[in-house]
KESE-291355 format. One record per residue (C-alpha): x, y, z; residue number from 1; residue in one letter. Coordinates in steps of 0.5 Angstrom, whole numbers, plus 2048, in hexadecimal, padded with zeros to 3 digits. Last residue first. Example, Ala and Ser with C-alpha at 12.3 -4.5 7.8 and 13.67 -1.06 7.14 Angstrom:
<recs>
<rec <81B,7FE,80E>,2,S>
<rec <819,7F7,810>,1,A>
</recs>
This chain:
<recs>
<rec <7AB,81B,7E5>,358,X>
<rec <7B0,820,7E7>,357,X>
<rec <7AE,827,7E8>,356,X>
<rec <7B2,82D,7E4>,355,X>
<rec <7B1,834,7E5>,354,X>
<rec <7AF,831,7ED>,353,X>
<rec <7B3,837,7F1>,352,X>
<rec <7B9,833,7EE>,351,X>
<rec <7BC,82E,7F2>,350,X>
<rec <7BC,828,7EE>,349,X>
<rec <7BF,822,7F1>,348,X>
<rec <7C1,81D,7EC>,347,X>
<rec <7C2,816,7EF>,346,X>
<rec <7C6,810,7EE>,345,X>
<rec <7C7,80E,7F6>,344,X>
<rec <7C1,810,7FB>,343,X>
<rec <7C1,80D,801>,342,X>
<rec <7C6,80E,806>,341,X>
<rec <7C4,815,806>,340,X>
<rec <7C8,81A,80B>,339,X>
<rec <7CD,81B,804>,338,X>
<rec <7C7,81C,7FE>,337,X>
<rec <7C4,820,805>,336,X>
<rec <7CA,824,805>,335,X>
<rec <7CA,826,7FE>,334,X>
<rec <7C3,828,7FD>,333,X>
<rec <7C3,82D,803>,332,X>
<rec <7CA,830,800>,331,X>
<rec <7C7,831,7FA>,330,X>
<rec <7C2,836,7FD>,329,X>
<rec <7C6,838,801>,328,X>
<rec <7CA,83B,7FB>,327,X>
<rec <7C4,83F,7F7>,326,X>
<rec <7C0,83D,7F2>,325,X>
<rec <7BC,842,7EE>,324,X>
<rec <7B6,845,7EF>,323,X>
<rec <7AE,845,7EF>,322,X>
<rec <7AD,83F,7F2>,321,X>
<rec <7A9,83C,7ED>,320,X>
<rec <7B0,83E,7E8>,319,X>
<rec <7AD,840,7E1>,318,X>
<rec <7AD,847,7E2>,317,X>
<rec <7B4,848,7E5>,316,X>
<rec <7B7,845,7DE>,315,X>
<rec <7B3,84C,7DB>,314,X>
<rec <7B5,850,7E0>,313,X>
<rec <7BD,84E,7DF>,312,X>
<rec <7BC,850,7D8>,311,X>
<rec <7B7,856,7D8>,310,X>
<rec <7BD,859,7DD>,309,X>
<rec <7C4,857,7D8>,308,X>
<rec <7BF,85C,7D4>,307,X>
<rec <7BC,85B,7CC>,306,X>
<rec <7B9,855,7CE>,305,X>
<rec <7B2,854,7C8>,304,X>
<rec <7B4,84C,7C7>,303,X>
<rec <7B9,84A,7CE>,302,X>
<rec <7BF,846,7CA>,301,X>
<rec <7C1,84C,7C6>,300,X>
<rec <7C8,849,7C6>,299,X>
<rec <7CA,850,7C9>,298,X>
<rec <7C5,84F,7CE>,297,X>
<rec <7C7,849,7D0>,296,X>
<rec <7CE,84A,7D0>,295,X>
<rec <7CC,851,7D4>,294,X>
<rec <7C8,84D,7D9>,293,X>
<rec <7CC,847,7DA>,292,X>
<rec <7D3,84B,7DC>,291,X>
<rec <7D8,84D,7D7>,290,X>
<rec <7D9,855,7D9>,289,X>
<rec <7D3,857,7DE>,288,X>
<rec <7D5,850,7E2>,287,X>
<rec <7CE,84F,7E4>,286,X>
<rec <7CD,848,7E2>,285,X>
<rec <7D2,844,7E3>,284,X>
<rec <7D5,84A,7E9>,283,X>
<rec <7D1,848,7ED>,282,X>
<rec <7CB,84B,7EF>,281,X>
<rec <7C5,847,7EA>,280,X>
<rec <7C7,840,7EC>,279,X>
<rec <7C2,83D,7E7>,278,X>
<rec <7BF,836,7E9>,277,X>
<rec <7C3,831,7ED>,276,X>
<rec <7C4,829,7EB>,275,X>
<rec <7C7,825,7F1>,274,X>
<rec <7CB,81F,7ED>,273,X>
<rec <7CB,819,7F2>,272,X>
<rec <7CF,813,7F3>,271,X>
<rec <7D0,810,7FA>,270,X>
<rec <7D6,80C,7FB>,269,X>
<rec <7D4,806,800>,268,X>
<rec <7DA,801,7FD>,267,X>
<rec <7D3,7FD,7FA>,266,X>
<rec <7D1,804,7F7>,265,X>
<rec <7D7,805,7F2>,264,X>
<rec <7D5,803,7EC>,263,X>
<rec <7CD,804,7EB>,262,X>
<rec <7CE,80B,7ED>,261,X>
<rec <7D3,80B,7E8>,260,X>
<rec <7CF,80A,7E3>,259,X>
<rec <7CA,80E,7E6>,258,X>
<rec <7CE,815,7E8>,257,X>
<rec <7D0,813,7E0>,256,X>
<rec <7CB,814,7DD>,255,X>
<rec <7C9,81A,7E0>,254,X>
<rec <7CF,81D,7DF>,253,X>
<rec <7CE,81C,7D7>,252,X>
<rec <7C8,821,7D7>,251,X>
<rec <7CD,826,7DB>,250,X>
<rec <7D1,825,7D5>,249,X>
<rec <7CC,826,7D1>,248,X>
<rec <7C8,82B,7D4>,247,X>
<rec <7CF,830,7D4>,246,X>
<rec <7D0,82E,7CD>,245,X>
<rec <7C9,82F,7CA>,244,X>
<rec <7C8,837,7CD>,243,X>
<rec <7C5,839,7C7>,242,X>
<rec <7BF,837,7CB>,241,X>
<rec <7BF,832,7D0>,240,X>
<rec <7BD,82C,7D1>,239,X>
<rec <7BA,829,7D7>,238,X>
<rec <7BC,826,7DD>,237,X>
<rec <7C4,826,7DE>,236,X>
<rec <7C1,82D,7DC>,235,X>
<rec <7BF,82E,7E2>,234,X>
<rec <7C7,82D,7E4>,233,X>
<rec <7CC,828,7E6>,232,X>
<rec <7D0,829,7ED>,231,X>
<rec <7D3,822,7ED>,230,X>
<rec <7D3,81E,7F4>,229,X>
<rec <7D8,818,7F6>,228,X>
<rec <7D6,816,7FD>,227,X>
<rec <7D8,812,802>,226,X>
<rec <7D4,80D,806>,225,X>
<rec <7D7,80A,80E>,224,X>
<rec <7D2,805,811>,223,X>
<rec <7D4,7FF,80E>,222,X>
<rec <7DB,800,812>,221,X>
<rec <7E2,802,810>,220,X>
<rec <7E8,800,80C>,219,X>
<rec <7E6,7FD,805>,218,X>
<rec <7E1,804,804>,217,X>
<rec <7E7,807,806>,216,X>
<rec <7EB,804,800>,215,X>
<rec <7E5,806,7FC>,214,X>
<rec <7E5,80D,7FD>,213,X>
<rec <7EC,80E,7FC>,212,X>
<rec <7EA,80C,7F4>,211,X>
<rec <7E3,80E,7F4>,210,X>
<rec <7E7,815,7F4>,209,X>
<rec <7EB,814,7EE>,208,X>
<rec <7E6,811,7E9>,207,X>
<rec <7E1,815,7ED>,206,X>
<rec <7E4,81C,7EA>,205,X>
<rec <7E7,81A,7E5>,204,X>
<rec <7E0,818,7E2>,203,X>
<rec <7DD,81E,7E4>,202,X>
<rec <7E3,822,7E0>,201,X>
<rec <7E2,81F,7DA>,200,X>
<rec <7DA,821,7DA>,199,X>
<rec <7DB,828,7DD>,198,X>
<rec <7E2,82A,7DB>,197,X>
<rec <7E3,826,7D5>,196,X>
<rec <7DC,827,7D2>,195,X>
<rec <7DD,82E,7D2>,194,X>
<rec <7E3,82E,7CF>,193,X>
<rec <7E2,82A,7C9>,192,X>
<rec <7DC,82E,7C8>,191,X>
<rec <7E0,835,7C8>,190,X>
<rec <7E5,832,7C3>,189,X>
<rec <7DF,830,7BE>,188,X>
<rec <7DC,836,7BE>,187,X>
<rec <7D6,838,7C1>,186,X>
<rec <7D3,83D,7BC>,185,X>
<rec <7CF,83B,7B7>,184,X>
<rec <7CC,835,7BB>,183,X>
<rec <7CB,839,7C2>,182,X>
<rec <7CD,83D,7C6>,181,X>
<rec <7CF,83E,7CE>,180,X>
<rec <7D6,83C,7D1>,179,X>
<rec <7D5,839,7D8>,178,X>
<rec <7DA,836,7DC>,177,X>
<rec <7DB,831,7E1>,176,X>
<rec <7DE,82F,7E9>,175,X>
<rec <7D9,82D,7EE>,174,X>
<rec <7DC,826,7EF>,173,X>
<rec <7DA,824,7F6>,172,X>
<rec <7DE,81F,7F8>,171,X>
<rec <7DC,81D,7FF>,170,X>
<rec <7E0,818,805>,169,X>
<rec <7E8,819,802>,168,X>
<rec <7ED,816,806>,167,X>
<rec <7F3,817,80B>,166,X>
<rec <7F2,81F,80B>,165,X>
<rec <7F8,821,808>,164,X>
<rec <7FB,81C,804>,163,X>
<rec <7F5,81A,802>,162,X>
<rec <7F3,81F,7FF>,161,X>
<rec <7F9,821,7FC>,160,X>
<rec <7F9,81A,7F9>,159,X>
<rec <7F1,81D,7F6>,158,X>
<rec <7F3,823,7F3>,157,X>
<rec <7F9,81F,7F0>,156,X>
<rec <7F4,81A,7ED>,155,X>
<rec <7F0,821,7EB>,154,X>
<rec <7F7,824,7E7>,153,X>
<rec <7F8,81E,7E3>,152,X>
<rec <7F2,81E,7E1>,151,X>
<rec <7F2,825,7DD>,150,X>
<rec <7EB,827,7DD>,149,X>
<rec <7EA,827,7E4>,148,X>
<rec <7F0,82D,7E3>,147,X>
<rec <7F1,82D,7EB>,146,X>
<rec <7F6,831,7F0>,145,X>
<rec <7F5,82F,7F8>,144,X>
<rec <7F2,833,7FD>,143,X>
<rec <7F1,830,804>,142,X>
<rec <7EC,832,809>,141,X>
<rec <7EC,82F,810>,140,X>
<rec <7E7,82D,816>,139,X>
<rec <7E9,82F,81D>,138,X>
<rec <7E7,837,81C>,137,X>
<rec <7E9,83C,81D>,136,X>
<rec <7E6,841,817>,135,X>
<rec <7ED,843,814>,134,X>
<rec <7ED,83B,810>,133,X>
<rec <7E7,83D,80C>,132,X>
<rec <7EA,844,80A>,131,X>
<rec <7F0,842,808>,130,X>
<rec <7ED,83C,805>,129,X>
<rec <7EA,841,801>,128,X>
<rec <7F0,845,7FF>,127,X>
<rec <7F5,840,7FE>,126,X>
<rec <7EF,83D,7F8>,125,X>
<rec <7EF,845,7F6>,124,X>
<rec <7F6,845,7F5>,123,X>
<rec <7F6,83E,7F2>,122,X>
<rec <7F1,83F,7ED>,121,X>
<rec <7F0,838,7E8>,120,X>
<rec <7EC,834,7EF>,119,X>
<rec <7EC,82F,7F3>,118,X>
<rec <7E9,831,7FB>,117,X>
<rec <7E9,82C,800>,116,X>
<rec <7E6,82D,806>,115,X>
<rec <7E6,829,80C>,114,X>
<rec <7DE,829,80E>,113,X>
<rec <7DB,82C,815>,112,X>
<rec <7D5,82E,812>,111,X>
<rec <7D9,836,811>,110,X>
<rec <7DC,832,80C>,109,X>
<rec <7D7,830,809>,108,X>
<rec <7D4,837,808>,107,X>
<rec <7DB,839,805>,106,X>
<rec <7DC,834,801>,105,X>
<rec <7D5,835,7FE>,104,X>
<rec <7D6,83C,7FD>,103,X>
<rec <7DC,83B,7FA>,102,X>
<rec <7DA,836,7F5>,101,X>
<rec <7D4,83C,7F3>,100,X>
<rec <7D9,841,7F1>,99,X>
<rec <7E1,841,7F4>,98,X>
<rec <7E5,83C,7F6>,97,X>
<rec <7E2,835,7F6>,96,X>
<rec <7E2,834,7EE>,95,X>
<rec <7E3,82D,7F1>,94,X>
<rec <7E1,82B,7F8>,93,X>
<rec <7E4,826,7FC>,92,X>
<rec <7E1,825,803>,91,X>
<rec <7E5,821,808>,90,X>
<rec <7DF,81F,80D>,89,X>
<rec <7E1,821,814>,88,X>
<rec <7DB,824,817>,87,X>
<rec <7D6,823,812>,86,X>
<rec <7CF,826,815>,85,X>
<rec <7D1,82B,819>,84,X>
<rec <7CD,82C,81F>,83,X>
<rec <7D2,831,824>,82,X>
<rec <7D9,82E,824>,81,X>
<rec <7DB,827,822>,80,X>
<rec <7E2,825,823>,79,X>
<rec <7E6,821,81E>,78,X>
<rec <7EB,81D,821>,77,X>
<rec <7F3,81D,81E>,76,X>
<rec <7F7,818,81D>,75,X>
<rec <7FE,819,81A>,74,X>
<rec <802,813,816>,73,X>
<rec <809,811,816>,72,X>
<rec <80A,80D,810>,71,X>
<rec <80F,808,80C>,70,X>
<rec <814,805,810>,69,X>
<rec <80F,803,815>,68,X>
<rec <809,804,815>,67,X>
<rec <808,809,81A>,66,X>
<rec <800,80C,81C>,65,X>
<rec <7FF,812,821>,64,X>
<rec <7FA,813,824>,63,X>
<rec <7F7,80D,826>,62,X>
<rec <7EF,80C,826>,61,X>
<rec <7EC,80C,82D>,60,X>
<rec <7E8,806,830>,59,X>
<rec <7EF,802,832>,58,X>
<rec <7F1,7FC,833>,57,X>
<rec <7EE,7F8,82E>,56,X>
<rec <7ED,7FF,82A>,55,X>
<rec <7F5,7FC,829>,54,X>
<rec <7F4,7F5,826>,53,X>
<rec <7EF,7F7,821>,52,X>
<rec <7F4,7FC,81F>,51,X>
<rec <7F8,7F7,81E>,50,X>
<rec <7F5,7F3,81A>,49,X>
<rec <7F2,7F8,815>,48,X>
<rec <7F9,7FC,814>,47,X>
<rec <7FD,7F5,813>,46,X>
<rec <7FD,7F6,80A>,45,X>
<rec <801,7FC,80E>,44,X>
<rec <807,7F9,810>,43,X>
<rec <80A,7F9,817>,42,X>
<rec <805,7FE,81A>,41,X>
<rec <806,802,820>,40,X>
<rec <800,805,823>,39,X>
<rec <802,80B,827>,38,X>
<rec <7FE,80E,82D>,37,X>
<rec <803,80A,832>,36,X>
<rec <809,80F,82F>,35,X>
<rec <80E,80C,828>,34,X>
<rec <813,810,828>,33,X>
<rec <818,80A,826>,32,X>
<rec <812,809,821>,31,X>
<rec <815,80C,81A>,30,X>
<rec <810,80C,814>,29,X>
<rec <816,80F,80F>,28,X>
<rec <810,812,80B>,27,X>
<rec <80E,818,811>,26,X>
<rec <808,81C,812>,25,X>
<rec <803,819,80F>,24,X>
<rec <7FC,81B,80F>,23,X>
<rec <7F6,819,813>,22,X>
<rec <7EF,81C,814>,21,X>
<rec <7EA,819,818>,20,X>
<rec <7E3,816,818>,19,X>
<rec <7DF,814,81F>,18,X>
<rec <7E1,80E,824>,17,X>
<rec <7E4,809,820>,16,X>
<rec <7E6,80D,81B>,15,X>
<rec <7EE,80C,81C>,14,X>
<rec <7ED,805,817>,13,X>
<rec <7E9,809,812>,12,X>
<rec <7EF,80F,812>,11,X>
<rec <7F5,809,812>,10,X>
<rec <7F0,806,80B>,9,X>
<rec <7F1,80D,808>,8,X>
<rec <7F8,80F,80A>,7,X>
<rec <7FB,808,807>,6,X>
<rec <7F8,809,7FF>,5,X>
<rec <7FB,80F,7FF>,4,X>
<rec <801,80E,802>,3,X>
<rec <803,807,7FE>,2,X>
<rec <800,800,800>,1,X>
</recs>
């Protein structure tokens, strides 16, 4: 077993009493400081048996654990504060640091969730676990530079996980980008990339993912799920109009969420795709040089708009709610896709009932 497949089934083995976080501290794993309080492990095919062995006396789970030759790991507890619903769950979010994927860190980190925020903008991505580590909590905020594009760039998102956290409980691929038209103007290089990064980039998301999860699926009790969830779309529901790359994509997300639902469920992975409807705040639709609202404009999408106002109303009227989909909105489907045990393969909508499954 290398580092990255050891630091997971060492997290599930500690976790007897609650989750923990466990991170390397030294690759020679030297035991001649071994303390009362450090389980020393000869190999680590023996982690099973020898943790066995270890809560026979004990009630508590080591801090530390030696592998000798190999590793030296720290343990560290996760602590519950107030009524937080996923205290020391390790949390990646794609496209994490600014917009809708920023909102979404932030609300579940203040849920007691371990926060990992990939994104392309490393100066705004140091900025927001800045913010999220000053607020004092037990619970950490990790920014790690990622092209969900690329999958080189996610598998290595997902081994500096690992290795600062001990394991991953929730991946939530948010990242994605729209660009609006329509059959005479989208061209084939715009296309391509689109379906990268939000169909390609999903895919690397839970082949990497699922990967550490299963180990700890291997290493923990039956009562213990995680979760892979994409961040889909209304128009994951229905077609959109001159907007064809983006509905596709998400369209085929979908599909996946299902298959890889089907896949993964007998090692406790749940798989879901939340499907939130106009985020009209944000930057994708409001940005006043390339949002939604002036693309669409200019696409003459919205039939008699002559204002990026007439645009924004225009979709305002078609939500029964009467407004767009805000962040704790989203924030709500997710944590119950993750306190719900029962409930694999599905898309969720959350869009103010625009769109309603049948």
């Amino acid at each position: 077993m290398n580092i990255i497949e050891t630091l997971p089934a060492v997290r599930m083995l500690a976790s007897k009493n609650g989750l923990v976080t466990c991170h390397l501290t030294d690759e020679k794993g030297d035991a001649t400081d071994a303390k009362s309080t450090t389980l020393v492990i000869d190999d680590a095919t023996e982690l099973k048996d020898t943790f066995a062995d270890w809560y026979k006396s004990s009630s508590e789970a080591p801090e530390c654990v030696i592998i000798k030759g190999k590793a030296k790991i720290e343990i560290e507890p996760s602590k519950v504060v107030g009524r937080q619903r996923i205290t020391g769950r390790v949390v990646i979010v794609t496209g994490g640091a600014q917009g809708f994927g920023a909102g979404i860190a932030t609300e579940l980190f203040e849920e007691g969730a371990n926060i990992v925020v990939a994104d392309l903008n490393e100066e705004v991505g140091m900025e927001m676990i800045d913010k999220l580590n000053g607020k004092g909590y037990s619970n950490k905020a990790l920014f790690v530079k990622t092209d969900v594009s690329n999958p080189d760039s996610v598998e290595n998102l997902i081994n500096e996980t690992t290795l600062h956290f001990g394991g991953l409980d929730v991946m939530i691929s948010n990242a994605g980008i729209l660009r609006a038209g329509g059959l005479d103007e989208m061209d084939p290089k715009t296309f391509d990339l689109m379906t990268k990064v939000n169909y390609a980039g999903y895919f690397y998301c839970a082949k990497y993912s699922s990967k550490v999860m299963k180990i700890q699926s291997q290493y923990s009790d039956d009562s213990y799920y995680m979760d892979i969830l994409q961040i889909n779309s209304k128009s994951g529901l229905k077609g959109s109009n001159r907007n064809f790359a983006y509905a596709g994509g998400k369209f085929g997300g979908i599909g996946l969420t299902q298959s890889f639902a089907l896949e993964l469920m007998p090692d406790r992975i749940k798989v879901n795709s939340i499907c939130p409807g106009n985020f009209f705040d944000g930057l994708l639709w409001s940005n006043p040089e390339n949002g939604l609202f002036v693309q669409y404009l200019k696409a003459g999408k919205v039939p008699g708009a002559k204002t990026i106002e007439d645009v924004k109303q225009f979709y305002e009227n078609q939500v029964p709610a009467k407004r767009g989909c805000r962040v704790i909105d989203v924030v709500r489907a997710i944590l119950y896709a993750i306190e719900q045990e029962y409930e694999t393969g599905q898309a969720i909508p959350v869009t103010g009932g625009q769109e309603m499954l049948r």
